[in-house]
C-alpha positions in Angstrom: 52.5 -62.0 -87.4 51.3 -64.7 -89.1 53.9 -67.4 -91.0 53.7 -69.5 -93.7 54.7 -73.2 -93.9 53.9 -76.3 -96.1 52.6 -79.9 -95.0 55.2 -82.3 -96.5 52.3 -84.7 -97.2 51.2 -81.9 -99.9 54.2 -84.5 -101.5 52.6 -87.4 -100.9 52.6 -88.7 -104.3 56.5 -87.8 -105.0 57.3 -89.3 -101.3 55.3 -92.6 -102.0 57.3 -93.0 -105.4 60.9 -92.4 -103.9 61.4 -89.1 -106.2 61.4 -87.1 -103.0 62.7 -87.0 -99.3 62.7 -84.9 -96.0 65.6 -83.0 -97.4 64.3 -82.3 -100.5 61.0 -81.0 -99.3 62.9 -78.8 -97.2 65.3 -77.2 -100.0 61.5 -76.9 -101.5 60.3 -75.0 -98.7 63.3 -72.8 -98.8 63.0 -72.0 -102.8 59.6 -71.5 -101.8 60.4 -68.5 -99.5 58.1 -70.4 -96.3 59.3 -69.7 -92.8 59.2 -73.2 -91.6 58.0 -76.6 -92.7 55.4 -79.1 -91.2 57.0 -82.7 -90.8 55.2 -85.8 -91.7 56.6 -88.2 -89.0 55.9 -91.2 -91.3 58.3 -89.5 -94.0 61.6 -89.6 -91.7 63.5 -92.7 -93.0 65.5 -93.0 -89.5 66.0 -91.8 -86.4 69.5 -92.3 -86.4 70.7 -89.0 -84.8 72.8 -88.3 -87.8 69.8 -88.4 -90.3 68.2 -86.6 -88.1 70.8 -83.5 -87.9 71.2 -82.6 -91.7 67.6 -82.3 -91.6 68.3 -79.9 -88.9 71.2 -78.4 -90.1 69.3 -77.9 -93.7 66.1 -75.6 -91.6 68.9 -74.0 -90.6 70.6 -73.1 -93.3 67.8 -72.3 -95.4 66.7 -70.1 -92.2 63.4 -72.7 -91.7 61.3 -73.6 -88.2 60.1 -76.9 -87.6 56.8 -75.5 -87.0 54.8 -79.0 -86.6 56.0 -82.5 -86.8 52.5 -84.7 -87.5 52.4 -87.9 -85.8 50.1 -91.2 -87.5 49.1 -92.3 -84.3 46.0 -94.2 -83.6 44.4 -94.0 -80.2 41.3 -95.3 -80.7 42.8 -99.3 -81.0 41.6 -101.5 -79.0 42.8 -101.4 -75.5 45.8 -103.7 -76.1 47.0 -102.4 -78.9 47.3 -98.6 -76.4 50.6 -99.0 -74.7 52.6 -100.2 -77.8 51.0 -97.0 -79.7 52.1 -94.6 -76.9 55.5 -95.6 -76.8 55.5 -95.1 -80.5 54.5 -92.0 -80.0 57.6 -91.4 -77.5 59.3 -92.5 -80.0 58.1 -89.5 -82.3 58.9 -86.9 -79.4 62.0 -87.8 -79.1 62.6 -87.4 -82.2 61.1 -84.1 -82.1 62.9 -82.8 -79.3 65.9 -83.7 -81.1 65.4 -81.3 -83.9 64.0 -79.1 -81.7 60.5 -78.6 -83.1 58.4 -77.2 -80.7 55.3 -79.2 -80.9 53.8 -82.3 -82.3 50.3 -82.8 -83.5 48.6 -86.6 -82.7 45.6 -88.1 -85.1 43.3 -89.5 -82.8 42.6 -92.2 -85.0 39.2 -93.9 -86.4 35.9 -93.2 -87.3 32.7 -92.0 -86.5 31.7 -91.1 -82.3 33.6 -93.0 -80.1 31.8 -94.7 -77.3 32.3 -93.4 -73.8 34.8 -96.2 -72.9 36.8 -95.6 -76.2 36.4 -91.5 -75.3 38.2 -92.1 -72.1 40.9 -94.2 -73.6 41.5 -91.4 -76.4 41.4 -89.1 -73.0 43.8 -91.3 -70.7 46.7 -91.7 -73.6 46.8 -88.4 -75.5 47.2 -87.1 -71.8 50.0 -89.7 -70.9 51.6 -88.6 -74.5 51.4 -84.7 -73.2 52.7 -85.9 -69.7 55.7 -87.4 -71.5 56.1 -84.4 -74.2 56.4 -82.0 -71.6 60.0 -84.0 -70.1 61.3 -83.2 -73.8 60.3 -80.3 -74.0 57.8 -80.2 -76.8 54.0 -79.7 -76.8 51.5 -82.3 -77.9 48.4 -81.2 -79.7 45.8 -82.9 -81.1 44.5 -82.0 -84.8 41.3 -83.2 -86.4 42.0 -84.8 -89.7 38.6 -86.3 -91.0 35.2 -84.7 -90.9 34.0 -88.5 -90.2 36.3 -88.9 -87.5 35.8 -88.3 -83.1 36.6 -84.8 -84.1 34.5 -83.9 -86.8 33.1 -80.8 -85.5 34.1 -78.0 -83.4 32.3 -79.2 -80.2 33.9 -82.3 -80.4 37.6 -80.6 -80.0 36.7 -78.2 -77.4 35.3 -81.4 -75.7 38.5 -83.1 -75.8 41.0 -80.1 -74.8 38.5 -79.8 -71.9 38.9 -82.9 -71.3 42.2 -83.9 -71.6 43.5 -80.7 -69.6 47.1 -80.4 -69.2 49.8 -77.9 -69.5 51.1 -79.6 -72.1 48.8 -80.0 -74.0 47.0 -78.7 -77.1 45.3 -78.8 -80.6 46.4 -78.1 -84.3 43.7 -77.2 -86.7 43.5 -78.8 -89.9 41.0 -76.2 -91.2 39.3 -78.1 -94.0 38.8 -81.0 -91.8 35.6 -80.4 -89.6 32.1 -81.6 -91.1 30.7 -78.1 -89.8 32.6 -75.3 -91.6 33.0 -72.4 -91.2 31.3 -72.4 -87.4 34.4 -74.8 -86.4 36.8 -72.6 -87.0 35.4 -69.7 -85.2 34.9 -72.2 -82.1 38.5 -73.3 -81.8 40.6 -71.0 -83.5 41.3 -69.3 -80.0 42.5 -72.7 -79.1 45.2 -73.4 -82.2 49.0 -73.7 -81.8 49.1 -74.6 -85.3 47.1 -74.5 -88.4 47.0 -76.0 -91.7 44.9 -74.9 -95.1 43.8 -77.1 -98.0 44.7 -75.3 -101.3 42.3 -77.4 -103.6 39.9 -77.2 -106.0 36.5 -77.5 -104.3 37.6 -76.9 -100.9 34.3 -76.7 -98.8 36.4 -72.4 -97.8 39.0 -71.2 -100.1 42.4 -70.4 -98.4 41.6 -66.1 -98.5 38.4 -66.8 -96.5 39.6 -69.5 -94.0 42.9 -66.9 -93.2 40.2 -63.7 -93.2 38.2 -66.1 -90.5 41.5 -67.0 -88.4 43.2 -63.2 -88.0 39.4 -62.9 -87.0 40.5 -64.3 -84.2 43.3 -63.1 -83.3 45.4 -66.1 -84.1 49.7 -65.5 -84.5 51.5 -69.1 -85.2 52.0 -70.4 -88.5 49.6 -71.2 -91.3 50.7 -74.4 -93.3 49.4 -74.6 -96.8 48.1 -78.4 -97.4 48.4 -79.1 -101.3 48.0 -82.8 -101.0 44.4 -82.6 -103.6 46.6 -80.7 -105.8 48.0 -82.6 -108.8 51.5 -80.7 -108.9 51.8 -79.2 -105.5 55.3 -77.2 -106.2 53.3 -75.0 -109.2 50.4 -74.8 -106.9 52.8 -73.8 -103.6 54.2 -70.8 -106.3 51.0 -69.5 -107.0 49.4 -69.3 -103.8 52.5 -68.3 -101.8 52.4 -64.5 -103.1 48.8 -64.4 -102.6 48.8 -65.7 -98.8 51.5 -63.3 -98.0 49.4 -60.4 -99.1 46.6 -61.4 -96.9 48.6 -62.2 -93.8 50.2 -59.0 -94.0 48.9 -56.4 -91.5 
């Protein structure tokens, strides 16, 4: 069955002005009624291993999975700027694997098509990132987050997965992301480990259509609600929680 979870950058404005942290997005989460929560990586204040446990012990307590942990990586620098990105990237996994989320999702980084040298880089490190995922023990997708970035369209991620191929290795949907809706989803959905919704006004699908398209197609993980256009996210979460747990509901 599908399960619900919220992006913490829904918070992005209450994160940015120090009224919020990773704890207190989760005890939202949990008031909420989610079943997990979806980790901005850039939102963790340390990786000192005790930080890192009460935000584990807290999903445990308030009966939470770390569904996704999202990772700002850029791996369309410029070749020399690569290996210092990766190992921040190890950094992240680590991390990861110590609060035992299963997965991490990467941002490929820039805009536009990337030329065929920049492709292969993109390529070469998001494999090396899976290759070292999969000795911790957590899966490394890529997501598309801009429908002006290398993976605007559906074609483009299917490219990439192809391309990339590793055991390891996967992609998380960021559904109102892709510059050719609704096609996109119907291309990769088949593909997702994870998946996350805008709740917005003017979202180019509302969130009852874009979960109609995805149990289309068979898809089982979570669903993460993205309220980052929405002025006040919490009264937004309230109101569309109810609603997305009567359509995910077989």
């Amino acid at each position: 069955m599908i399960k619900l979870a919220c992006t913490s950058r829904s918070f992005w404005r209450s994160f940015d002005d120090g009224s919020m942290a990773v704890l207190d997005f989760v005890k939202v989460c949990r008031d909420l009624g989610l079943d997990g929560v979806d980790l901005d990586a850039g939102y963790l204040a340390s990786f000192d291993h005790a930080y890192l446990w009460e935000i584990k012990w807290a999903c445990l307590q308030g009966g939470l999975s770390i569904a996704n942990i999202a990772i700002p990586s850029d791996f369309t620098l410029p070749p020399s700027g690569l290996p210092h990105e990766l190992e921040k990237v190890k950094t992240y996994l680590d991390t990861a694997s110590f609060l035992n989320a299963p997965m991490v999702s990467l941002s490929p980084g820039g805009e536009g098509p990337l030329d065929e040298a920049a492709w292969e880089r993109l390529v070469a490190y998001v494999r090396a990132a899976a290759d070292y995922g999969g000795t911790v023990g957590v899966a490394v997708a890529i997501r598309n987050d801009s429908p002006r970035g290398p993976l605007a369209t559906g074609g483009d991620v299917l490219r990439l997965v192809d391309a990339v191929s590793h055991p390891n290795f996967g992609y998380a949907m960021q559904a109102g992301q892709f510059a050719d809706l609704p096609d996109a989803i119907h291309q990769t959905a088949r593909l997702a480990l994870h998946v996350a919704v805008p709740v917005e006004p003017g979202a180019p699908l509302d969130v009852g259509q874009m979960v109609q398209l995805l149990r289309e197609t068979g898809y089982n993980g979570f669903v993460a609600l993205d309220l980052a256009g929405e002025p006040d996210p919490q009264a937004a979460a309230v109101r569309a929680v109810p609603a997305l747990r009567g359509l995910i509901l077989p």
